[in-house]
N, C-alpha and C positions, 0 to 999 in steps of 0.2 A: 512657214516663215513667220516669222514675231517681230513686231515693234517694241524696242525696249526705249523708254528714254533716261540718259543720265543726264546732271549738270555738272556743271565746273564753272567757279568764281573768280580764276586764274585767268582769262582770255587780254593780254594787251594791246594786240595789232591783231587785222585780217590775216595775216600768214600765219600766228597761230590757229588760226581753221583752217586753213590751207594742208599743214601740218599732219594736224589731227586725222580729217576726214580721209585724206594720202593713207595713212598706218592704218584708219580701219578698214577702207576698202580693198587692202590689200590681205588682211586674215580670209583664210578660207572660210565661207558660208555667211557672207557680207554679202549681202546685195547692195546695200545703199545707205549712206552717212553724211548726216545731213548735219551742221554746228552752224547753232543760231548765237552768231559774236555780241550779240546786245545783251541778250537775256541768260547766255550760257545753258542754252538746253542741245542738247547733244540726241539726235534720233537717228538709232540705227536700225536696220531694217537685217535680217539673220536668222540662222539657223542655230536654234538653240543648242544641240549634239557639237557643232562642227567649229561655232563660236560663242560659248556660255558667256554669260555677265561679267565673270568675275575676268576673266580672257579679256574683252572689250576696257575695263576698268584698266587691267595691267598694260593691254598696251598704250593706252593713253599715257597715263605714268609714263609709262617708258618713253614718249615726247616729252618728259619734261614736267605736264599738268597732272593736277589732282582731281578726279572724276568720281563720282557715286551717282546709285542708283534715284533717282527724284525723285521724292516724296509728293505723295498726293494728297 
């Protein structure tokens, strides 16, 4: 299991995290998706094979938001 974290700048209301963490938990190889609405950091917990990065990024998108991976 791997902790990845992305951000998104995009958050207007708590149901946009609502939203979000709904569509990631539902990708196969999710365990857990956690969107901090203050700060826009986005931590999912995954299997990298079952759900890669780039997988996590599109289905955000696909709610609507813009997501990448977080620079350290």
């Amino acid at each position: 299991m791997t902790k990845t974290i992305l951000r998104s700048d995009e958050f207007s209301c708590p149901s946009c995290v609502v939203k979000i963490e709904k569509a990631l938990k539902a990708l196969p190889g999710v365990s857990e998706a956690k969107v901090h609405f203050n700060t826009g950091r986005i931590e999912v917990a995954h299997d990298q094979t079952a759900a890669p990065v780039d997988t996590l990024v599109q289905t955000i998108r696909a709610t609507g938001y813009e997501a990448r991976p977080a620079a350290f």
